[in-house]
TORTI-619765 format. One record per atom (N, C-alpha, C, O): x, y, z; residue in three letters; residue number from 1. Coordinates in pm, whole numbers, padded with zeros to 5 digits. Example, Ala and Ser with C-alpha at 12.3 -4.5 7.8 and 13.67 -1.06 7.14 Angstrom:
REM residues 2
       X       Y       Z  zator  fiti
   01319  -00569   00780    Ala     1
   01230  -00450   00780    Ala     1
   01320  -00330   00780    Ala     1
   01424  -00332   00846    Ala     1
   01285  -00225   00708    Ser     2
   01367  -00106   00714    Ser     2
   01290   00003   00787    Ser     2
   01341   00114   00804    Ser     2
This chain:
REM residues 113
       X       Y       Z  zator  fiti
  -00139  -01713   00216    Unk     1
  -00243  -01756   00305    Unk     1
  -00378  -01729   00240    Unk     1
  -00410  -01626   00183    Unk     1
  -00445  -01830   00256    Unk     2
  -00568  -01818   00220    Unk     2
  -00726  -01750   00289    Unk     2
  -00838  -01731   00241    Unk     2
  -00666  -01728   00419    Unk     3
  -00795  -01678   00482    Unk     3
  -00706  -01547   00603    Unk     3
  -00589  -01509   00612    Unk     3
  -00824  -01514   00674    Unk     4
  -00783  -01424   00768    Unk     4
  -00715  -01454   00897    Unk     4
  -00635  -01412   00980    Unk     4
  -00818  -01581   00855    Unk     5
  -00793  -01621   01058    Unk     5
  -00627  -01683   01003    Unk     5
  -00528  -01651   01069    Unk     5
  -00614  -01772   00881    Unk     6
  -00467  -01802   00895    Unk     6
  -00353  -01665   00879    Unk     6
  -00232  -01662   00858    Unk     6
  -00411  -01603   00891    Unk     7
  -00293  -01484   00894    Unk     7
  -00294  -01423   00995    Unk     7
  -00195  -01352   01012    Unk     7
  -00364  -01422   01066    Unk     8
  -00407  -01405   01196    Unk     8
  -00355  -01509   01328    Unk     8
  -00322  -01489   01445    Unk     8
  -00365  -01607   01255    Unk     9
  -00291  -01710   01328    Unk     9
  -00130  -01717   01375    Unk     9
  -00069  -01733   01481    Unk     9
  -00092  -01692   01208    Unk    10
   00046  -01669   01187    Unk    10
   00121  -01504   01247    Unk    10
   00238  -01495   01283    Unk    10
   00076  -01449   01247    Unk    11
   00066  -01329   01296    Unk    11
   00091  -01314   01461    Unk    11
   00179  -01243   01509    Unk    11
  -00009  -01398   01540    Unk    12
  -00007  -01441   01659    Unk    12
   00137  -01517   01715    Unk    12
   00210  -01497   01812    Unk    12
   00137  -01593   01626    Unk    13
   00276  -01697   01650    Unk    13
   00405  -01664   01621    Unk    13
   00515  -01717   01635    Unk    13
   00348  -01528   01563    Unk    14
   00507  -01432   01503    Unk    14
   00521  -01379   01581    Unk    14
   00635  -01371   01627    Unk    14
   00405  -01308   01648    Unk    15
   00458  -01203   01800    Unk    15
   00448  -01313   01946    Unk    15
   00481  -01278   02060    Unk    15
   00399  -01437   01913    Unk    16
   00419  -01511   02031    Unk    16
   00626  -01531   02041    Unk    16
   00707  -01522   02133    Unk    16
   00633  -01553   01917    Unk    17
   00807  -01595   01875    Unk    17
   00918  -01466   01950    Unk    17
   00987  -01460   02052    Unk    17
   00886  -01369   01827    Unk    18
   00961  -01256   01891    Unk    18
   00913  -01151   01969    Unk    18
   00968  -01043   01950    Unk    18
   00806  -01157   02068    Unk    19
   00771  -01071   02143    Unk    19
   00835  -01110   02265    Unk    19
   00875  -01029   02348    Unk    19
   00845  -01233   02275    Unk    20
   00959  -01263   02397    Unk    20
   01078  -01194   02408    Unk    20
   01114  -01119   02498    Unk    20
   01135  -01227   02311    Unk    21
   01304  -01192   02282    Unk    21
   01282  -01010   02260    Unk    21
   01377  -00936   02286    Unk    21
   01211  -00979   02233    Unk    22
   01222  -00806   02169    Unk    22
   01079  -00783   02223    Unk    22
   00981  -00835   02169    Unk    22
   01068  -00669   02379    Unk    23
   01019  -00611   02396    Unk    23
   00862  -00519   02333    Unk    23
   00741  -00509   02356    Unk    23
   00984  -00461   02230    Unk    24
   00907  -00337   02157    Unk    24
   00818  -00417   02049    Unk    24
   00704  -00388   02014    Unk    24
   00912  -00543   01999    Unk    25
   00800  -00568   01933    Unk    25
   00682  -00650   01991    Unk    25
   00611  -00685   01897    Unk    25
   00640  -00690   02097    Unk    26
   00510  -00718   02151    Unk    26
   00428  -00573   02203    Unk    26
   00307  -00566   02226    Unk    26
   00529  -00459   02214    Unk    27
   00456  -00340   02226    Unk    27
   00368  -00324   02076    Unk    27
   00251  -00289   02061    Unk    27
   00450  -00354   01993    Unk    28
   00417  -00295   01832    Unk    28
   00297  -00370   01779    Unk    28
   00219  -00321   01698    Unk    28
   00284  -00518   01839    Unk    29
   00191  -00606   01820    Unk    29
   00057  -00565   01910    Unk    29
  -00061  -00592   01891    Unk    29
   00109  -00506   01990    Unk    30
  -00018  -00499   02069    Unk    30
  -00107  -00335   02035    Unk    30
  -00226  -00317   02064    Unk    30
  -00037  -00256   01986    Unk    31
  -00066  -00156   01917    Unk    31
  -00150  -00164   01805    Unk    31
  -00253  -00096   01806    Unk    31
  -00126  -00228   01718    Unk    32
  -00172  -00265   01604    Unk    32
  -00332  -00279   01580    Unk    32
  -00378  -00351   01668    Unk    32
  -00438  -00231   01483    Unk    33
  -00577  -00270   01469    Unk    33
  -00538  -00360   01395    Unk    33
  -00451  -00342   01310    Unk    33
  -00613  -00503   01424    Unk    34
  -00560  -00621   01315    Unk    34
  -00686  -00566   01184    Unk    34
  -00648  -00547   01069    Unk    34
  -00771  -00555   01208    Unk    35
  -00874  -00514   01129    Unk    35
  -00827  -00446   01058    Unk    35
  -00856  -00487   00946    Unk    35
  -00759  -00348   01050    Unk    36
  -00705  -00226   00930    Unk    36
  -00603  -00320   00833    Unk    36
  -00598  -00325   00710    Unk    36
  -00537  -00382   00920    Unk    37
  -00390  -00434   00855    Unk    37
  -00461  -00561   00762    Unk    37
  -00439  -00577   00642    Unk    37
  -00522  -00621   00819    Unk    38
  -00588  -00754   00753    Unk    38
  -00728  -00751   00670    Unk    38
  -00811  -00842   00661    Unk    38
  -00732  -00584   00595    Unk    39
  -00885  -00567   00598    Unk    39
  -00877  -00653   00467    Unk    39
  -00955  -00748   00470    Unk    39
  -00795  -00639   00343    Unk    40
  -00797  -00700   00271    Unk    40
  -00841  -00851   00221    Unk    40
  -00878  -00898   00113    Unk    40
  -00814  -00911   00372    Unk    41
  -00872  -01059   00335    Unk    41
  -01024  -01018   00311    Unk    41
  -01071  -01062   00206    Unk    41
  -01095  -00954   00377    Unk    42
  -01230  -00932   00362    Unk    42
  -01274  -00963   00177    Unk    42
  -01369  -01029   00134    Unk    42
  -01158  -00884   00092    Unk    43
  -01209  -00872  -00060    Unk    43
  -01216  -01049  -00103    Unk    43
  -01157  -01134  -00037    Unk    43
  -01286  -01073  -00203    Unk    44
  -01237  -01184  -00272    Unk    44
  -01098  -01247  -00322    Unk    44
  -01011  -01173  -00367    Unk    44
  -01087  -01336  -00316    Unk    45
  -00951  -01360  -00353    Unk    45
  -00873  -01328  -00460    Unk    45
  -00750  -01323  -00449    Unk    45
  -00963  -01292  -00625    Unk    46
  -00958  -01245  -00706    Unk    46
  -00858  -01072  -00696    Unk    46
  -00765  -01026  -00763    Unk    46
  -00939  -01020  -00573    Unk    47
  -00945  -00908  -00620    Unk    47
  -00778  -00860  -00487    Unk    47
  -00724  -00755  -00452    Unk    47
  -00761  -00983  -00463    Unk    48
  -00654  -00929  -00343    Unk    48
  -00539  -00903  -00360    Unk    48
  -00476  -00822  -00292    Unk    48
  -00496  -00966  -00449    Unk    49
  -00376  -00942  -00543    Unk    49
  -00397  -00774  -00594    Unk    49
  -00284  -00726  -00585    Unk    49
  -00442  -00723  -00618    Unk    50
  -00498  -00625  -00647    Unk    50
  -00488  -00487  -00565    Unk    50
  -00429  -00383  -00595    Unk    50
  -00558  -00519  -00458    Unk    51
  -00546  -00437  -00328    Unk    51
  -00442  -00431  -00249    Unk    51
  -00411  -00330  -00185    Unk    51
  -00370  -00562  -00246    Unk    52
  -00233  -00585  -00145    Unk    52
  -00143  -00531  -00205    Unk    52
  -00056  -00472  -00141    Unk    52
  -00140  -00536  -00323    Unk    53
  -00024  -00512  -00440    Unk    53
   00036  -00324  -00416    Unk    53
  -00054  -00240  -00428    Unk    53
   00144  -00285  -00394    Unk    54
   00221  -00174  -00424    Unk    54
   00292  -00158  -00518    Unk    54
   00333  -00052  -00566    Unk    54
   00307  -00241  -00543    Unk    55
   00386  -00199  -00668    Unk    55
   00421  -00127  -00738    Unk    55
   00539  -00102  -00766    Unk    55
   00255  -00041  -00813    Unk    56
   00267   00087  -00842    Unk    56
   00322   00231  -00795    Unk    56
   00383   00324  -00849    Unk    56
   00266   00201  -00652    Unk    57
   00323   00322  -00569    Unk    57
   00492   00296  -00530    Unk    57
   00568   00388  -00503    Unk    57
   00525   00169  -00533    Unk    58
   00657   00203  -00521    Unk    58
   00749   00208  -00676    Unk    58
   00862   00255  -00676    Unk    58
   00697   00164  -00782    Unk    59
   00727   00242  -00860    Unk    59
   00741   00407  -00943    Unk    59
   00816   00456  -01027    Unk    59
   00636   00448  -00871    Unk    60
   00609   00622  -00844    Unk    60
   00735   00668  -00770    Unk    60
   00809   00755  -00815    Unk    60
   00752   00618  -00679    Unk    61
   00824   00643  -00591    Unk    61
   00967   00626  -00639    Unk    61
   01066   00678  -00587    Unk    61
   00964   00565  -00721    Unk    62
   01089   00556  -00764    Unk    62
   01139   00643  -00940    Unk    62
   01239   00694  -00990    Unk    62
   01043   00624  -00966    Unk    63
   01048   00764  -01048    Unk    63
   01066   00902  -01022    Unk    63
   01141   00973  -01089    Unk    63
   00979   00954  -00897    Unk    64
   01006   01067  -00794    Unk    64
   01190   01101  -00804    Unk    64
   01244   01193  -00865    Unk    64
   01244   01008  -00733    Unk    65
   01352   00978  -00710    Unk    65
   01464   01017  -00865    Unk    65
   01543   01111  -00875    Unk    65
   01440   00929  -00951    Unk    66
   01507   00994  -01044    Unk    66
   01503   01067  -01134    Unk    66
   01594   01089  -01214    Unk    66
   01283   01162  -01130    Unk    67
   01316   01299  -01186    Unk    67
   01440   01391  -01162    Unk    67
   01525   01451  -01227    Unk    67
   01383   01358  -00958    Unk    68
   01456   01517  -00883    Unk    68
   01599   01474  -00891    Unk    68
   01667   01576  -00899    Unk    68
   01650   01399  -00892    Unk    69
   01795   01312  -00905    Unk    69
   01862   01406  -01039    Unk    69
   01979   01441  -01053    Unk    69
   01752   01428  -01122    Unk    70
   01832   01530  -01259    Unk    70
   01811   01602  -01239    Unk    70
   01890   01669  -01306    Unk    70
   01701   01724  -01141    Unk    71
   01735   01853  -01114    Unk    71
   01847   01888  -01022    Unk    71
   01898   02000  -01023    Unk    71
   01883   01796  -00948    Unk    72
   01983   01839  -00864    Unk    72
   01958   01958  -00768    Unk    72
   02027   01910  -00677    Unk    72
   01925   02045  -00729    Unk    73
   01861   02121  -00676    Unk    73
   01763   02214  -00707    Unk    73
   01757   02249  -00825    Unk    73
   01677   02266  -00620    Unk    74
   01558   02389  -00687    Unk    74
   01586   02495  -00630    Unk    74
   01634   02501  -00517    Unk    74
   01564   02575  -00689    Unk    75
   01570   02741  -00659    Unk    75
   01484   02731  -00524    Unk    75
   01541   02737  -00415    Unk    75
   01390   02719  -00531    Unk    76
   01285   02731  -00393    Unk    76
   01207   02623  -00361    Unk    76
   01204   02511  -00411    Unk    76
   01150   02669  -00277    Unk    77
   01031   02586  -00225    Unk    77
   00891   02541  -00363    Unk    77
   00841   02433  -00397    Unk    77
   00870   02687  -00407    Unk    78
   00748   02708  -00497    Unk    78
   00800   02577  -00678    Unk    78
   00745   02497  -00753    Unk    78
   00940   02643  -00655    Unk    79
   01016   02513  -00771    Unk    79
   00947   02369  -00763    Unk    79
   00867   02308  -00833    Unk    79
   01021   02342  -00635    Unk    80
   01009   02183  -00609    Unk    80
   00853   02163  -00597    Unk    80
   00815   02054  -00639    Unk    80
   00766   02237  -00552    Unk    81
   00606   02176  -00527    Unk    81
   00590   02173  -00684    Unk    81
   00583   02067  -00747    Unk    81
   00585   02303  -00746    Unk    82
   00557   02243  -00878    Unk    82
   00569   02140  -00969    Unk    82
   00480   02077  -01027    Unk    82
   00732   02126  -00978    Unk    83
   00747   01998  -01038    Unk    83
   00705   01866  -00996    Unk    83
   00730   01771  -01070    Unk    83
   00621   01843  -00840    Unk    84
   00623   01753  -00750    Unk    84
   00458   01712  -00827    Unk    84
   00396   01606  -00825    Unk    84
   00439   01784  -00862    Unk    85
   00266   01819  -00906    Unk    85
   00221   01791  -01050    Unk    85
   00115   01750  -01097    Unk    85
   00366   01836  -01116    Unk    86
   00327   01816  -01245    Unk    86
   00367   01626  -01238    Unk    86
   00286   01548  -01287    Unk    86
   00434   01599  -01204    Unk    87
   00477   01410  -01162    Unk    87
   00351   01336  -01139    Unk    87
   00315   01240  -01208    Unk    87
   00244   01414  -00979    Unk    88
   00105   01371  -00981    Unk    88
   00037   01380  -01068    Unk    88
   00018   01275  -01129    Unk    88
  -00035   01505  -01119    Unk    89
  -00068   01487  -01240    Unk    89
  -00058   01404  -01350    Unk    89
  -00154   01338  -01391    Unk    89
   00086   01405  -01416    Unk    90
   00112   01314  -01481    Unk    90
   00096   01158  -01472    Unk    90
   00074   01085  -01568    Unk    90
   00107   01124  -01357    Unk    91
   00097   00984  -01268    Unk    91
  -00017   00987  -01310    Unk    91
  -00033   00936  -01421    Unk    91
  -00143   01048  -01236    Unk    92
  -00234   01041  -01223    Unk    92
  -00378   01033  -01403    Unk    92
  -00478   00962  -01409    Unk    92
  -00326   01136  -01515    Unk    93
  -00312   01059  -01623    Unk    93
  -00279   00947  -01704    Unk    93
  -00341   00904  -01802    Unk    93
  -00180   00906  -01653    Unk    94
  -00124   00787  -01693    Unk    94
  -00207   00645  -01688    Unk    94
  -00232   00571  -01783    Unk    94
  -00249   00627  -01523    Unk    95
  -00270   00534  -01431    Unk    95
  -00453   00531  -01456    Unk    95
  -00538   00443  -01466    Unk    95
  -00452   00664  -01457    Unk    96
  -00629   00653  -01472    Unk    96
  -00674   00586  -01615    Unk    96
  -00795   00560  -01617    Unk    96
  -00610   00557  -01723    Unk    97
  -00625   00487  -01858    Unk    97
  -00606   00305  -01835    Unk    97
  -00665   00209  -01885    Unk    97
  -00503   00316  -01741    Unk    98
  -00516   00153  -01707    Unk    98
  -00607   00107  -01631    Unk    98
  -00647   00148  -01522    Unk    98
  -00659  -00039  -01737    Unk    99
  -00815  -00141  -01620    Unk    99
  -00753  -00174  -01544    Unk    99
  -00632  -00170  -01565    Unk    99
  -00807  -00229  -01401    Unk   100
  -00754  -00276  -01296    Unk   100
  -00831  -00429  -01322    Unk   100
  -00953  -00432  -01340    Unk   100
  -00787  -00493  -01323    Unk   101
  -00831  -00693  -01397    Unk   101
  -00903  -00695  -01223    Unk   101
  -00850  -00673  -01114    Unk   101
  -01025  -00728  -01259    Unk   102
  -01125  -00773  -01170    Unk   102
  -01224  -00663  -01106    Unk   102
  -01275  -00678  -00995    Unk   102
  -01248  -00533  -01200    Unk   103
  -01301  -00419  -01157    Unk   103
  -01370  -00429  -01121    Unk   103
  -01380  -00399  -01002    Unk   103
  -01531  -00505  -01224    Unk   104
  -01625  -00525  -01175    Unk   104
  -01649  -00602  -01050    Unk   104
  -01760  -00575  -01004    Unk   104
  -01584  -00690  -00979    Unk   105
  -01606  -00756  -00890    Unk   105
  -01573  -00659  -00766    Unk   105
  -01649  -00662  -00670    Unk   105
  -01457  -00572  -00765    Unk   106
  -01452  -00473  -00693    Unk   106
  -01556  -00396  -00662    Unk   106
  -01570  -00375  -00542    Unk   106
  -01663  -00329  -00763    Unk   107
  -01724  -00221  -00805    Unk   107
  -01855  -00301  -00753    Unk   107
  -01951  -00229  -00725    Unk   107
  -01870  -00428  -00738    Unk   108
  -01977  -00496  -00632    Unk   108
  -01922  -00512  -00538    Unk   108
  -02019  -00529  -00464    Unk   108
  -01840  -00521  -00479    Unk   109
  -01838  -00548  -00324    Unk   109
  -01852  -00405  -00277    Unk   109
  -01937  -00390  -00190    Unk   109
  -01788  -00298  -00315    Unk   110
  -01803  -00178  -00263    Unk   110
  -01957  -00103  -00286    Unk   110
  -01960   00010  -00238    Unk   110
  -02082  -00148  -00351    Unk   111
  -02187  -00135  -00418    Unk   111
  -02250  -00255  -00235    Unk   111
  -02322  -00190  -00160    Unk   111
  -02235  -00328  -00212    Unk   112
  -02258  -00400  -00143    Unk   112
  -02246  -00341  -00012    Unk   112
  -02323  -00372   00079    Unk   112
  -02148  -00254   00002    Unk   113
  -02136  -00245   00181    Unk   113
  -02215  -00135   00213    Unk   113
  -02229  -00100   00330    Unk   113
């Protein structure tokens, strides 16, 4: 989708669809700030791919998964935070060396608000 209001639209017509048939989900729809969920259309289109994108974090996440997968268990509590930390860290080295493609355009809109 190219704009807000069409996702917004579609969005509408998704909980017009199954808010009939399923309760909870017209509760869940009606709960919802569309503004938070849809803030992204706000960015340029450039930069949305960008912002929408998880990828990374669910690749973290999946690394998480098969550090602790080879410790198999920790002695303690103080074990597991550590190693949980040295992962952030590490992440967090890693990730901070990669450009994000369309920075500058980012680095004005947020300069802008």
């Amino acid at each position: 989708m190219e704009s807000g209001k069409e996702a917004l639209a579609a969005f509408d017509s998704f909980l017009a669809k199954w808010g009939e048939k399923y309760k909870s989900v017209k509760r869940w729809g009606e709960q919802i700030d569309r503004r938070s969920v849809f803030a992204f259309y706000s960015f340029p289109s450039e930069l949305r791919k960008v912002v929408y994108s998880n990828n990374r974090i669910e690749g973290f996440n999946k690394e998480i998964r098969r550090q602790a997968k080879a410790h198999v268990q920790f002695c303690s509590e103080d074990a597991e935070e550590k190693f949980l930390v040295t992962l952030f860290n590490r992440y967090n080295f890693k990730v901070g060396k990669r450009a994000i493609k369309g920075r500058e355009l980012l680095e004005e809109e947020l300069l802008s608000l």
